[in-house]
Every structure is written in structure tokens, then in C-alpha cells.
Steps between C-alpha positions, in 0.01 A plus 500: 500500500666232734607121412487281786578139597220305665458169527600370175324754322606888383289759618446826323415755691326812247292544253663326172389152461817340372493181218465154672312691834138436643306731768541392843153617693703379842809746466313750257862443267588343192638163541723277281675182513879543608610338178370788316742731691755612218174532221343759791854688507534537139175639418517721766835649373345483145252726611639745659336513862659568795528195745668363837604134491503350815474160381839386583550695813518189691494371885846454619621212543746342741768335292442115493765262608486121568752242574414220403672260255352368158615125419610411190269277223 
């Protein structure tokens, strides 16, 4: 089973349908709302099954600098 980021939602990639997760015909995965991220990670661990998280294996990112000067209020 694989977790993966997309678009605002998690996809679930296997075949356990996790709590707060619908069928997505498109992708032919599981699909739940981000927010529902940790719920999905504890049952999983509850119940035992073997998965790879990938949700937070994010794009790098150049670090962001700017130089400009807030004005007091």
C-alpha cells in the first residue's frame, strides 16, 4: 500500500479502503481529503498493514529570500 500527495487530496494506493476515503474511478485509488492525513496514519498503524508514506516527500524548494522592508503601523 502507498500514501501519496495529490492535489489537495491523499491517495491510497491498495486494496484497504481507509476511514474518511471514497473510490476514485479516474485514478482507480482511494482518495481522501488532506486534513484527514494523521486519522489515515493511525489506523493504518492500528492495523497492522504494511505501508509506504510518500505523502510528505515533497518538491524541493529553493530557499525564499526577499528584501524588502515592512513599515511600521
Amino acid at each position: 500500500m502507498k500514501l501519496t500527495f495529490d492535489k489537495g487530496t491523499i491517495r491510497i494506493q491498495g486494496d484497504v479502503r481507509v476511514p474518511n476515503s471514497t473510490w476514485d474511478e479516474r485514478s482507480k485509488t482511494y482518495r481522501a481529503m488532506a486534513l484527514y492525513y494523521r486519522d489515515i496514519l493511525d489506523f493504518l498503524k492500528r492495523s497492522g498493514f504494511d505501508f509506504n508514506d510518500e505523502v510528505l516527500d515533497l518538491l524541493p524548494c529553493h530557499e525564499l529570500q526577499s528584501s524588502a522592508v515592512l513599515r511600521d503601523y
